[in-house]
VOKERO-175046 format. One record per atom (N, C-alpha, C): z, x, y negated. Coordinates in steps of 0.1 Angstrom, whole numbers, plus 2048, in hexadecimal, padded with zeros to 3 digits. Example, Ala and Ser with C-alpha at 12.3 -4.5 7.8 and 13.67 -1.06 7.14 Angstrom:
<nodes>
84E884839;84E87B82D;84E884821;847880816;84788980B;84F881800;
</nodes>
This chain:
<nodes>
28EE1A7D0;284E177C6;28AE197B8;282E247B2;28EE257A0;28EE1D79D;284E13797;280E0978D;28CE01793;28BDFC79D;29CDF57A2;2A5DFE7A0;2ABE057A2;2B7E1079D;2BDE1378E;2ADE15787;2B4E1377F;2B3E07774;2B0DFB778;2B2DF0777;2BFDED778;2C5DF1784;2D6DED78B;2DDDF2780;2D9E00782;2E4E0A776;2E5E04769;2D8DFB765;2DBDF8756;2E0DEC754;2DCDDE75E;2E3DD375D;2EDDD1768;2EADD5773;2F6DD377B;306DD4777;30EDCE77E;31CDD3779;325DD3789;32CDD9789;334DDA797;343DD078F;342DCA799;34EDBE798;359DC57A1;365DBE7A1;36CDC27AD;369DBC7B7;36EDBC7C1;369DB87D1;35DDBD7D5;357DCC7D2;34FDD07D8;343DC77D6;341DBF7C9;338DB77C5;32FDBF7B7;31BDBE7BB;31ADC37B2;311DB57A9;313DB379E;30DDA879A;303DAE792;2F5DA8798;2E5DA9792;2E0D9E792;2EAD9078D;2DFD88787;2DDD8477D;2DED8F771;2D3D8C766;2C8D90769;2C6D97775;2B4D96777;2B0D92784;2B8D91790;2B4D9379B;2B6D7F7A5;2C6D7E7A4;2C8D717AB;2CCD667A4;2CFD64794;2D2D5C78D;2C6D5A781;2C9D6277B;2C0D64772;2B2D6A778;2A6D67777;29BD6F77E;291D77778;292D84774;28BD8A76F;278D8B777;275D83775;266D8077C;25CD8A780;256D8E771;24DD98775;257DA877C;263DA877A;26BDB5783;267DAF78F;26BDA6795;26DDA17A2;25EDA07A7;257DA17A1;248DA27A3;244DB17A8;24CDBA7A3;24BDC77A1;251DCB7B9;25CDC37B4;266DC57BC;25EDBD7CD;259DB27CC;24FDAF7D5;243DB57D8;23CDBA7CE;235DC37CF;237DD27DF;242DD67DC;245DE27E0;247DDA7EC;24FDD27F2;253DCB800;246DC8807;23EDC27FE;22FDC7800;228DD080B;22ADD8803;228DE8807;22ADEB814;238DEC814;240DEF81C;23CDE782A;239DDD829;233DD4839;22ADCE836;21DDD682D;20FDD082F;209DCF83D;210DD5846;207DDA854;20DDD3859;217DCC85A;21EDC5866;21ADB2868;20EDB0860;20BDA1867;212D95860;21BD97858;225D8B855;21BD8284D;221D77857;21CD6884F;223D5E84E;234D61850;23DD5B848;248D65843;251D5E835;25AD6982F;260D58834;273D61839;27DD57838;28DD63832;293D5582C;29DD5D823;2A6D4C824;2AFD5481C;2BED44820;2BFD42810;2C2D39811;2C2D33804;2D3D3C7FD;2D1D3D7F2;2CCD357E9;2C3D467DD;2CCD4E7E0;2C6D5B7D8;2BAD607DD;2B7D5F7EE;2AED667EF;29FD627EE;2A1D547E8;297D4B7E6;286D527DB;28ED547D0;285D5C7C5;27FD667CD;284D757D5;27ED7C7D9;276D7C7E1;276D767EB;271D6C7F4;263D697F0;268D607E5;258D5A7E0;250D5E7DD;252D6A7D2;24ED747CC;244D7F7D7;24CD857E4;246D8B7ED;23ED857F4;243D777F5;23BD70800;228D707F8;22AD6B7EB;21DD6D7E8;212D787E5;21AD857EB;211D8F7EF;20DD8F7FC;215D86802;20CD87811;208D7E811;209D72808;1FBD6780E;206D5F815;212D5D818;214D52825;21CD4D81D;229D40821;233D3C81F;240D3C824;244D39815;255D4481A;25BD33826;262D38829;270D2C82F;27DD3382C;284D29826;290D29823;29AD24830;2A8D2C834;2B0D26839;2B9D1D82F;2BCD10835;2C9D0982A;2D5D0B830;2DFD0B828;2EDD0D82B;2F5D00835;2EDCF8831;2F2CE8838;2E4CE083B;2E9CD9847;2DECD3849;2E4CC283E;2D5CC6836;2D3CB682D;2CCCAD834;2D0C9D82F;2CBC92837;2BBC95833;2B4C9C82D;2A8C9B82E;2A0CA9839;2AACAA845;2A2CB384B;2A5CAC85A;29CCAC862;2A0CA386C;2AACB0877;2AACAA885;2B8CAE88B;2ACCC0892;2A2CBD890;29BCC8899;29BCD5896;2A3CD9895;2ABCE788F;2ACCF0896;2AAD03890;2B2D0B892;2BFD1088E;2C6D11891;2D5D1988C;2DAD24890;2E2D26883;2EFD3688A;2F2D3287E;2FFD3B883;310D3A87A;30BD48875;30ED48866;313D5085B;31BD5184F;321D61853;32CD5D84A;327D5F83F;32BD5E830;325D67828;330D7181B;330D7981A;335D85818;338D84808;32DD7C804;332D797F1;33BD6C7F3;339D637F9;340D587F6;34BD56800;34ED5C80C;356D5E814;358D5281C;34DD4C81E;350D3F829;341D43834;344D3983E;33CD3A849;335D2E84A;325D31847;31CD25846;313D21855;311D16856;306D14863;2F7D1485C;2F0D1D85A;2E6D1E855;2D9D1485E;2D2D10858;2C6D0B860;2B8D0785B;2AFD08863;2A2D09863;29AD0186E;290CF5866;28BCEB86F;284CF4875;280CED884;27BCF5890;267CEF889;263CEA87E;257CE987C;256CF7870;25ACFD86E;253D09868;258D1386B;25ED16877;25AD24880;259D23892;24FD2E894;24BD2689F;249D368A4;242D358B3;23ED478BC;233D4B8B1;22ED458A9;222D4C8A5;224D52898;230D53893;238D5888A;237D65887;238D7187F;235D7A879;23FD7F872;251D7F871;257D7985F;25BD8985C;25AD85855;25DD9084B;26FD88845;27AD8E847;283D89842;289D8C831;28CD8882A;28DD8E81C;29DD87817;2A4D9180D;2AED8D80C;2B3D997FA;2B9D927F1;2BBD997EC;2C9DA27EE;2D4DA17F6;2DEDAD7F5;2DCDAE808;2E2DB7808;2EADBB81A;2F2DC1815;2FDDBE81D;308DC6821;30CDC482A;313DBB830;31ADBA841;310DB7849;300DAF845;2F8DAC84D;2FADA1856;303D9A84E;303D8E858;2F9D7F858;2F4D8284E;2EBD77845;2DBD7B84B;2D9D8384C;2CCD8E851;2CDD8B865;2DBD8E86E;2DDD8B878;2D5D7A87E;2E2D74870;2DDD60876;2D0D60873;2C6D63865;2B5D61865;2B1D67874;2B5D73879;2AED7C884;2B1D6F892;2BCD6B892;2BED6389E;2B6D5889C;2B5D4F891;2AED4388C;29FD45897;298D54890;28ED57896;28CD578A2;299D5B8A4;295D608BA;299D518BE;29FD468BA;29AD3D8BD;290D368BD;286D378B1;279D368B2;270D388B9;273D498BE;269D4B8C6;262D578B9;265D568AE;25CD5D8A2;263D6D8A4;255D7489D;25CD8989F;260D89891;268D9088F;26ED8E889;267DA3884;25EDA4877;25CDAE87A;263DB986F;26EDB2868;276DBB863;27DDB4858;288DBC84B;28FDBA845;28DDBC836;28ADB482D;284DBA81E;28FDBA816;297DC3813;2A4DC1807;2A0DC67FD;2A9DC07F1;2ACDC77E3;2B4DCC7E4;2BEDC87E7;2C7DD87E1;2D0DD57EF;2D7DE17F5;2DEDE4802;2E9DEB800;2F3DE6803;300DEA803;304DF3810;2FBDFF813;2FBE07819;308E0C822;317E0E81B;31FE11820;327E04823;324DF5827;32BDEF82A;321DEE838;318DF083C;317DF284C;309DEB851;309DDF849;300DD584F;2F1DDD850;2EFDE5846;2E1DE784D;2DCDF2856;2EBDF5859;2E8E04861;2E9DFB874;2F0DED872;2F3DE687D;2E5DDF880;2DFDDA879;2CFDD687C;2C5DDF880;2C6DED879;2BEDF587C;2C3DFA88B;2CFDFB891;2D0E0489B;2CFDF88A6;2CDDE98A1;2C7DDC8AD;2B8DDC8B0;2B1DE88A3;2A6DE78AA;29DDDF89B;2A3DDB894;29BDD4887;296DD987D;28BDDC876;288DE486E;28EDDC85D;295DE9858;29EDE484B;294DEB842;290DE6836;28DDEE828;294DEA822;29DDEE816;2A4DED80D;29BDF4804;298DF07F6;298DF47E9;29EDFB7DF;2A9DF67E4;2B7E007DE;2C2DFE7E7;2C8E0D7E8;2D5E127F5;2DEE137EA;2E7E0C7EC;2F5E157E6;2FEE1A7F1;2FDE257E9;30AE2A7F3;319E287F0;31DE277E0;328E217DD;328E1C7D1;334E157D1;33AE0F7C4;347E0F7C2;349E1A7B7;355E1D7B8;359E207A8;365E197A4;365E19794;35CE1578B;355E0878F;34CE04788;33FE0E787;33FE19793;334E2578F;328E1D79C;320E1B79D;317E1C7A9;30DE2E7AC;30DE2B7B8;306E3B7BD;2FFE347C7;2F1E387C9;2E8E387CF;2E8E437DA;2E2E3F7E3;2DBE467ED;2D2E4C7EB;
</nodes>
């Protein structure tokens, strides 16, 4: 998607550690009507496929989520990182690691808002290793919910993760591929 591309090109910055930071518009700061732009298009992309729930893990993939989710009419669910005393014991789980913060979380999701009659559409603002996209997908197959694909912003293409979903059978869209980052330069796919 240009309007994402070159969005990245102008505010994005490539940090070290293979880190690209977009949140003056994307996960910290939220540029609204873009992200509007940007759900829109995810839209698009799986108007045919039925979804009547968006789920995403807290805490970035929240905004896009919401944003998408109100083109399809349904409600998002969020995974939490910890189960809080205000969720009772009736849970799904999986272990994830996560790739920006470098620790390994038990994500979870009460067994009252996904169920076989489920539809999700999963949404996430980065991939790379795919491990965060994996635990949502398992959450689901514990459910019993189809899980009818993958909505990203931006994809870290040459770190693997979405070439590893796509070849288990999961349908990936990304918005924006990078193929590298190297000297502070990003290149697109």
């Amino acid at each position: 998607m240009k309007l994402l591309e070159d969005r990245i090109l102008k505010d994005g910055k490539v940090l070290g550690g293979d880190v690209l930071k977009v949140d003056s518009f994307l996960n910290h700061q939220i540029d609204v009507p873009f992200l509007c732009e940007l759900g829109k298009e995810l839209h698009r992309l799986y108007e045919g496929a039925g979804v009547n729930k968006v789920l995403t893990i807290e805490a970035s993939g929240i905004g896009i989520a919401c944003i998408t989710a109100q083109y399809f009419g349904c409600p998002v669910v969020f995974a939490k990182k910890a189960k809080t005393s205000n969720i009772a014991d009736d849970l799904y789980s999986a272990q994830v690691h996560s790739y920006t913060h470098g620790v390994t979380n038990n994500i979870v999701v009460s067994r009252s808002y996904l169920s076989p009659e489920d539809r999700v559409l999963i949404i996430d603002d980065f991939l790379a290793n795919g491990c965060a996209l994996e635990g949502l997908t398992e959450v689901c197959q514990q459910a019993g919910a189809t899980v009818v694909g993958c909505g990203i912003v931006v994809e870290k293409q040459y770190q693997g993760g979405g070439d590893k979903l796509r070849r288990s059978g999961i349908r990936v869209e990304s918005l924006a591929k990078i193929a590298a980052m190297t000297d502070g330069r990003i290149t697109f796919c």
